[in-house]
C-alpha positions as CSV (number, residue, x, y, z in Angstrom):
1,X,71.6,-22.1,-14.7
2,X,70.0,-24.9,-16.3
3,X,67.9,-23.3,-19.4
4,X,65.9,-23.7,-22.7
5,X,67.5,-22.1,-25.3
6,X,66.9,-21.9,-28.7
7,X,69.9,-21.9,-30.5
8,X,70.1,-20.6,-34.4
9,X,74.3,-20.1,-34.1
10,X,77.4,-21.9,-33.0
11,X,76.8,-22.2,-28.7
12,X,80.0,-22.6,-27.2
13,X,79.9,-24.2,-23.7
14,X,82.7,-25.4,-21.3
15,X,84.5,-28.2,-22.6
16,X,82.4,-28.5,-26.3
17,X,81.1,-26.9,-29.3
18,X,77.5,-27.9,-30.3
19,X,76.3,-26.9,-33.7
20,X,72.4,-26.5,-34.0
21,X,69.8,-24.9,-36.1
22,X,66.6,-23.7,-33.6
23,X,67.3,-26.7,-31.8
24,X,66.2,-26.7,-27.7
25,X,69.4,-27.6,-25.5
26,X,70.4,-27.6,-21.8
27,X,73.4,-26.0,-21.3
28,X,75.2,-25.3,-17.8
29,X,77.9,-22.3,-19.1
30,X,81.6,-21.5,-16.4
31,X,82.4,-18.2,-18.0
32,X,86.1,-16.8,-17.5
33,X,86.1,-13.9,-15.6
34,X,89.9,-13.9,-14.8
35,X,92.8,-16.0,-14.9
36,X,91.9,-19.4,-13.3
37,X,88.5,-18.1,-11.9
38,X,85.5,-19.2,-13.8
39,X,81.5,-17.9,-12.5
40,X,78.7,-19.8,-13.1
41,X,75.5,-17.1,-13.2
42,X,72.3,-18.6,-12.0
43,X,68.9,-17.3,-13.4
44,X,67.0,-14.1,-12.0
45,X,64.0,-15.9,-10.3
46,X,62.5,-16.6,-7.3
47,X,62.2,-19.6,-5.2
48,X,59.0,-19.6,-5.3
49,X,58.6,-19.2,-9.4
50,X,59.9,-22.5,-11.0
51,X,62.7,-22.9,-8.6
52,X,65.2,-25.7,-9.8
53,X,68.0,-25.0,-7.4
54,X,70.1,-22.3,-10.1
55,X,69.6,-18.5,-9.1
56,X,72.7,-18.1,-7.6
57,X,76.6,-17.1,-8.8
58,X,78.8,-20.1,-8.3
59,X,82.7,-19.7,-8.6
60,X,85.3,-22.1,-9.4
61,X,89.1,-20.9,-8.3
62,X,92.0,-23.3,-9.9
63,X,95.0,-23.0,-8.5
64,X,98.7,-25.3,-9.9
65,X,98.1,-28.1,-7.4
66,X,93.9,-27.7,-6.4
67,X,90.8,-26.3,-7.1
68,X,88.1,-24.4,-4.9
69,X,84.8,-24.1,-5.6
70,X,82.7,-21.0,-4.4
71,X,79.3,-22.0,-3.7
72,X,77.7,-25.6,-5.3
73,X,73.5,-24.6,-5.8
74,X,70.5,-25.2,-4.4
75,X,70.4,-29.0,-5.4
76,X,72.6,-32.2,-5.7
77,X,71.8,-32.2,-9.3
78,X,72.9,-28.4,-9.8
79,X,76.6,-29.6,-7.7
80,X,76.7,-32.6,-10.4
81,X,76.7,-29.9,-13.3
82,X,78.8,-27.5,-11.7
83,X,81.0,-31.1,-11.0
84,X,80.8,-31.8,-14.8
85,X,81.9,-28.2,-16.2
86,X,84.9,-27.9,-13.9
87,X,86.0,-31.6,-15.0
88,X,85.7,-30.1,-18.4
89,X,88.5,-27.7,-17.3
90,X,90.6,-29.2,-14.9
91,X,91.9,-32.7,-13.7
92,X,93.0,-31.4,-10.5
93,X,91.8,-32.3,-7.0
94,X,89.0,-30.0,-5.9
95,X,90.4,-29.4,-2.3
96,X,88.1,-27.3,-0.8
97,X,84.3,-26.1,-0.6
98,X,83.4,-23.1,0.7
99,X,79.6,-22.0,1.4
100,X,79.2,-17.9,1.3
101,X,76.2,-18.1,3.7
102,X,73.2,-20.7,4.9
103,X,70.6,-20.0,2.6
104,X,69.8,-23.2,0.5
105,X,70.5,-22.4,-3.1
106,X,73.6,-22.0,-2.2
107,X,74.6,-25.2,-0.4
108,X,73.0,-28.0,-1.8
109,X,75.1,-28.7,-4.5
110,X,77.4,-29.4,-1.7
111,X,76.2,-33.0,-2.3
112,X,78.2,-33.8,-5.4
113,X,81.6,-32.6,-4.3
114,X,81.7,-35.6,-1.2
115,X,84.7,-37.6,-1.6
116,X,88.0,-38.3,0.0
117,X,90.5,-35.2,0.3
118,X,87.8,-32.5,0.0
119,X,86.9,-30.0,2.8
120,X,84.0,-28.1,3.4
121,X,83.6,-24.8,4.3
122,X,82.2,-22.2,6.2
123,X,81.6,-19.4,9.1
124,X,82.0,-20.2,12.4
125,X,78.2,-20.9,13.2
126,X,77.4,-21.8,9.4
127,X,77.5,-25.7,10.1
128,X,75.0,-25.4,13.7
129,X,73.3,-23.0,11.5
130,X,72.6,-25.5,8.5
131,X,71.9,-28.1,11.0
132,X,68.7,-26.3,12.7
133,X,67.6,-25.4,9.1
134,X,68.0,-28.9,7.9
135,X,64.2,-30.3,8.2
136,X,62.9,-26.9,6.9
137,X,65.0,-26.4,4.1
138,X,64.9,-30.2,2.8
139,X,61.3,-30.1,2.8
140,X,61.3,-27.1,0.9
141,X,63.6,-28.9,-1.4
142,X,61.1,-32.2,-1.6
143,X,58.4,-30.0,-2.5
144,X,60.1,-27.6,-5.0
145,X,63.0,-29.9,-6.6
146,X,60.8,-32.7,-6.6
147,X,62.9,-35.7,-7.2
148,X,65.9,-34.0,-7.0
149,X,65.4,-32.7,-3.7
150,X,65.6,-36.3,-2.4
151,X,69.6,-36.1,-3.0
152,X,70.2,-32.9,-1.9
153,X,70.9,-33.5,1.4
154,X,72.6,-31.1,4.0
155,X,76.4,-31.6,4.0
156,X,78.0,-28.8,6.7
157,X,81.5,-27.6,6.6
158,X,83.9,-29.0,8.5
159,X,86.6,-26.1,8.3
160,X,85.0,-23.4,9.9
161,X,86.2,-19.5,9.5
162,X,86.2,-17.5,13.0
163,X,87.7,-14.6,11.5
164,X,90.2,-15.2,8.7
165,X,91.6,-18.4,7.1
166,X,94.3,-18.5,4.2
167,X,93.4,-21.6,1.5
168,X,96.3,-22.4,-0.8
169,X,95.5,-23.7,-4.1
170,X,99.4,-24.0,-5.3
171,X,100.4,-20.4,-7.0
172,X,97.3,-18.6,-5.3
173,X,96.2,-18.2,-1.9
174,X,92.6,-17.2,-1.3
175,X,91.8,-15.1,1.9
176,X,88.6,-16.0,3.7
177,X,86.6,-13.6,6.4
178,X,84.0,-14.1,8.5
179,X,81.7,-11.1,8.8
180,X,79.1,-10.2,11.1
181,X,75.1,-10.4,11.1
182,X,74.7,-8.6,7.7
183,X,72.8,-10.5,5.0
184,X,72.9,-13.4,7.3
185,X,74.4,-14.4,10.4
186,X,76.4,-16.6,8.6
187,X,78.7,-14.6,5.7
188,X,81.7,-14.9,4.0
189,X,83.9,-13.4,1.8
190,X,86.8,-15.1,-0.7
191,X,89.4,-13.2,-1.8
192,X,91.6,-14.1,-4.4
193,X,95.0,-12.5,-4.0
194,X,96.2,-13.3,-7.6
195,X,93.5,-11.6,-9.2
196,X,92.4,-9.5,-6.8
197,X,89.1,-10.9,-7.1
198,X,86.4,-10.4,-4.5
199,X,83.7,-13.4,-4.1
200,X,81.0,-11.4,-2.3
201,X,78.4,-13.6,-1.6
202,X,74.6,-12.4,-0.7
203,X,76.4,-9.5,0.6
204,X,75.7,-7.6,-2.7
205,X,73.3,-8.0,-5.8
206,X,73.6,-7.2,-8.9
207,X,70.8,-6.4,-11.3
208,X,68.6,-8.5,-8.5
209,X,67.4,-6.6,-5.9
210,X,69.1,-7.2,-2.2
211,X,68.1,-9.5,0.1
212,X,67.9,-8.7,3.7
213,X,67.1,-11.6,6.5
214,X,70.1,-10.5,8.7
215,X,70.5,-6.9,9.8
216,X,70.1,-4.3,7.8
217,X,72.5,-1.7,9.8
218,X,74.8,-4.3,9.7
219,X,75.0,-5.1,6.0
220,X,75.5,-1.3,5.3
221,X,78.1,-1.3,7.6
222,X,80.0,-4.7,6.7
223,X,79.1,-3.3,3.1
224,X,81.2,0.4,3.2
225,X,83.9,-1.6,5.2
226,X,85.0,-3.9,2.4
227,X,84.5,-0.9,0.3
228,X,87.2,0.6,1.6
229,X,89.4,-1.6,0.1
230,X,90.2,-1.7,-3.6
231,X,89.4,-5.1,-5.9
232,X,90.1,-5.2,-9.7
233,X,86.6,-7.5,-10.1
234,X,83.7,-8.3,-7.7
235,X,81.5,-11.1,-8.0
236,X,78.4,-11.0,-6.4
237,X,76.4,-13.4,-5.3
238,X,73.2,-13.2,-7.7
239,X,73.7,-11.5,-10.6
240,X,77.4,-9.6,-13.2
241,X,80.6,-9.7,-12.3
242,X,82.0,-6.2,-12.4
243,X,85.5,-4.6,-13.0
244,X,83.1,-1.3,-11.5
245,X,83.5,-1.0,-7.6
246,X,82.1,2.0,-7.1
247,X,78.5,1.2,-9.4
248,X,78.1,-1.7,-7.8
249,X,78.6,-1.0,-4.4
250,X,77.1,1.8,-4.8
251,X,73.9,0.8,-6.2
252,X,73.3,-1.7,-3.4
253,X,74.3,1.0,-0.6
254,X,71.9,3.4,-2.4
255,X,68.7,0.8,-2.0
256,X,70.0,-0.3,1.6
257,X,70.0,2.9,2.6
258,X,67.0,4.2,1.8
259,X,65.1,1.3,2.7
260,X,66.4,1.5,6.0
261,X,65.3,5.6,6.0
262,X,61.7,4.8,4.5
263,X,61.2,2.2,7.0
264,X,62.4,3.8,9.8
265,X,59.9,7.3,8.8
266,X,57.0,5.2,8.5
267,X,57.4,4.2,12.0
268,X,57.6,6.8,13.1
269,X,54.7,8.1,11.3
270,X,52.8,5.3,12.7
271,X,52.0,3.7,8.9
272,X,51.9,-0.1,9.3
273,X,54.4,-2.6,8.4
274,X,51.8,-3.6,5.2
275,X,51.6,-0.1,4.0
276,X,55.0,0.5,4.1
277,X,55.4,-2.6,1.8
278,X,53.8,-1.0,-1.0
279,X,55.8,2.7,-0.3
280,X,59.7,2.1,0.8
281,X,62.4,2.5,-1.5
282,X,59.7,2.8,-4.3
283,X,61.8,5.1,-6.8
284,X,64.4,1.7,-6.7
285,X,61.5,-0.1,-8.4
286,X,63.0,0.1,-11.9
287,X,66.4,-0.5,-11.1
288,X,66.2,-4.2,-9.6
289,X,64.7,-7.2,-11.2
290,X,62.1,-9.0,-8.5
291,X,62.0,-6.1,-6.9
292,X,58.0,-6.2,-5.8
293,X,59.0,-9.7,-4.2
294,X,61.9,-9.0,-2.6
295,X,61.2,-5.8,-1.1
296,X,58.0,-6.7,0.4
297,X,60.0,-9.4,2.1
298,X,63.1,-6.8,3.1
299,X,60.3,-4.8,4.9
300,X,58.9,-7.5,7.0
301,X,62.0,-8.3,8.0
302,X,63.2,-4.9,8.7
303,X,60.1,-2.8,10.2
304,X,59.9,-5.4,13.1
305,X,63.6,-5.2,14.0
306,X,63.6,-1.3,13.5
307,X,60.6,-0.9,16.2
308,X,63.0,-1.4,18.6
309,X,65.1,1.1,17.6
C-alpha cells in the first residue's frame, strides 16, 4: 500500500535502503514470504474511506525462466509500483497475470503489466464478467482515483481457467482452479507446488472481516473443501500470510457460519433485513477490522438470497 510513514530508523524497502530521521516517505514494501514468492499487503480500508486502489494482497511468484504476478490493484498507478518493486527483484519476463476474482481493486493494476509475451488471466466467465462491470467500475474509479482512474482501464484475461490450468515458471509449476459461486462468481485459487503456497484470493480474510457478494453456502462450502487439503502458508486475499491453516480457516468459517445461522433465524423470526444488520454475527464484532461496514453489507446481500430458502 502506498502510505505516510514517519520514519525515525533505517526503512528497508525492495531494492533500497533509505536513511531518514522523522522524515515522511512513500514506500510500496514485496515482503518474502517464501522462496521466490513475495506479497505485497494492501491497507485495511474501505473503498469508500480514502480509497487509492491498495487494500488488497498482491503476490509475485518467480520462477528460473518467468515471473507471475497474483493480482495487480485497484489502479494503473498501484500495477506501476507493484511493476517497479518486482523490477527491483527480477529481470525476468513476467509471463503471466492472473486476476483471483472481478472485483476492482484487484484488477486494475492489470494496466501496467500490457506488453508483448504477457498473458492475462482468469475464470472462465471472469473476462464477460469484467466486461459488464466495465462502465460501473471505471466510473467508480474516475470519481475515487481521481486522475488515476483515467489509466486504469479494464484489461480482461485472455487465458481463461474452466477448471484447472498448470502455469510453468521454469523450476515451479503453479496449479490454478476455478471454483464456484462463493465470494464471487468469478474465483480462483494459485497454488504453488514448490512451496506449497496457497494464494486464496477474496475467498478468505484475514484480520478484515469477510466479504460476501457471491453465495454464502457456497463459500462455506468451497471454503472446508480446500481445507481438506494441507498447505505449509496461505495467503489471503486482504490481510497476513499464515503458516496457521487451521486459525485462519477457521476463523473465517466461524464468522461465515454464524452469519449464515443469524440470518437465517431472523427470518424466520420475521425481524427485517435492517434490524438484522445491527444483530448478526455481533459477538464477531471485535475480531474483524471494518467489521460494522462490511457486515451490514454481508447482510443485505445474504437475507434477500436466504428468503428463498
Amino acid at each position: 500500500m502506498l502510505s505516510k510513514i514517519k520514519l525515525s530508523c533505517i526503512t528497508v524497502t525492495v531494492g533500497f535502503v533509505m536513511f531518514c530521521n522523522q522524515a515522511v516517505a512513500d514506500v510500496f514494501e514485496l515482503k518474502k514470504v517464501a522462496e521466490g514468492i513475495y506479497v505485497h499487503h494492501g491497507q485495511h480500508q474501505d473503498i469508500d474511506e480514502g480509497y487509492q486502489g491498495d487494500i488488497c494482497n498482491l503476490g509475485v511468484v518467480i520462477g528460473t525462466t518467468a515471473i507471475a504476478v497474483i493480482d495487480t490493484g485497484g489502479s494503473k498507478h498501484t500495477g506501476e509500483q507493484l511493476l517497479q518493486a518486482i523490477r527491483n527483484i527480477s529481470s525476468l519476463p513476467i509471463r503471466y497475470v492472473i486476476n483471483t476474482h472481478v472485483h476492482p481493486d484487484h484488477i486494475y493494476g492489470n494496466a501496467a503489466f500490457q506488453g508483448e509475451g504477457v498473458h492475462f488471466v482468469g475464470h472462465e466467465k471472469l473476462a464477460n464478467t469484467m466486461l459488464l462491470r466495465k462502465e460501473q467500475y471505471e466510473k467508480l474509479n474516475a470519481h475515487l482515483l481521481g486522475d488515476a482512474g483515467k489509466a486504469s482501464t479494464t484489461v480482461p484475461p485472455d487465458m481463461l481457467v474452466h477448471d484447472q490450468l498448470s502455469l510453468d515458471l521454469g523450476s515451479r509449476v503453479l496449479q490454478l482452479q476455478a471454483q464456484g459461486v462463493a465470494h464471487t462468481h468469478t474465483d480462483l485459487t494459485v497454488l504453488d507446488s514448490k512451496t506449497n503456497t496457497l494464494f486464496a484470493g477474496d475467498l478468505l480474510f484475514a484480520q478484515r472481516t469477510p466479504v460476501v457478494e457471491g453465495d454464502i453456502k457456497g463459500l462455506i462450502a468451497v471454503l472446508e473443501r480446500i481445507n481438506q487439503g494441507y498447505y505449509a502458508l496461505i495467503v489471503p486475499g486482504h490481510g497476513k500470510e499464515s503458516t496457521d491453516q487451521k486459525t485462519i480457516m477457521g476463523d473465517e468459517l466461524r464468522y461465515l457460519t454464524l452469519l449464515l445461522a443469524d440470518v437465517r433465524n431472523s427470518i424466520k423470526q420475521g425481524i427485517s433485513m435492517e434490524q438484522t444488520m445491527d444483530t448478526a454475527a455481533a459477538s464477531e464484532h471485535d475480531k474483524w477490522v471494518l467489521f460494522d461496514i462490511a457486515n451490514r453489507r454481508n447482510v443485505n446481500v445474504i437475507y434477500p438470497q436466504l428468503e428463498w430458502e
